[in-house]
N, C-alpha and C positions, 0 to 999 in steps of 0.2 A: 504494500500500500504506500502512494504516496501524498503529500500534502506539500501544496504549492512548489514540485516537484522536489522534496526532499524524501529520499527513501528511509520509510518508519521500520525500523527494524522487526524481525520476524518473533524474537522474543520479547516483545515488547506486549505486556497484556491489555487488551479494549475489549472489554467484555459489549455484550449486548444489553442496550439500553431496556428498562421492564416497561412496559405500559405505560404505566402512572406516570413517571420521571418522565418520557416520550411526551406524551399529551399534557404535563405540565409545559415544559418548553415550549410546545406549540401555540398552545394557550399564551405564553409571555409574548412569542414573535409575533402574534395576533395583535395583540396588546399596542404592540408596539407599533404597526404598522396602522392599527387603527387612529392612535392619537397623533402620528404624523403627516397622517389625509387627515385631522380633525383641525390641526395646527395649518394646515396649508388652505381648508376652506376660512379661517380664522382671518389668516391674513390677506386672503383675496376679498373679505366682507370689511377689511380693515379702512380706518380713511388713509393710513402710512401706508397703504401698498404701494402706491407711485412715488412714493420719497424715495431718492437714490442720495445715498451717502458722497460727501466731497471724496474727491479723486485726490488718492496718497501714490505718490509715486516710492517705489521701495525696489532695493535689488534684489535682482532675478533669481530664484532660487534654484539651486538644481532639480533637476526628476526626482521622483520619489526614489527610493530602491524597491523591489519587487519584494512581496510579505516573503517572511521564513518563517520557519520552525525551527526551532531548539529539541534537540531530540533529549538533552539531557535534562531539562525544565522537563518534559513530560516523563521522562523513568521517577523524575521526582514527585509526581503528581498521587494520588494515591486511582486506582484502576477507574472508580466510576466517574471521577471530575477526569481523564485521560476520553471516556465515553460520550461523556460531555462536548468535550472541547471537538471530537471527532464530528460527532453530533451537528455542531454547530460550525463547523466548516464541512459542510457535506457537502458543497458545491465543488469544491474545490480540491477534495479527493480524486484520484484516480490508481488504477489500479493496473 
């Protein structure tokens, strides 16, 4: 398995998420996605919608670096928050 193509080592334990824990999570990213379509009708009913902030000139930064993983931050994890964080970067898995 990899993540953001760092190869997760094969001894490395992720157990299988239970039910409960699964559908809590789902339930939060729900959450979450609901209050930031509630935050975006918010500020299109706003009268500041068309306010545009003064122009700051500032230097150019470079690119981002592309995400990683720390394989040793996660042997330190304890297995179900290692399930989690898998979990939560399911997109981004490949195999």
């Amino acid at each position: 398995m990899k993540i953001y193509d760092v190869e997760i080592p094969a001894d490395l334990e992720i157990p299988e998420l239970d039910d409960k824990t699964r559908a809590e999570l789902e339930a939060t990213l729900a959450e979450i996605r609901r209050y930031r379509r509630e935050e975006e009708q918010r500020l299109a009913a706003s009268p500041l919608r068309d306010w545009q902030p003064a122009v700051v000139r500032f230097k150019e930064c470079p690119p981002p670096s592309p995400p990683s993983i720390d394989v040793e931050a996660l042997r330190r994890m304890p297995p179900k928050l290692r399930a989690i964080f898998v979990f939560a970067h399911r997109d981004d898995v490949t195999y």
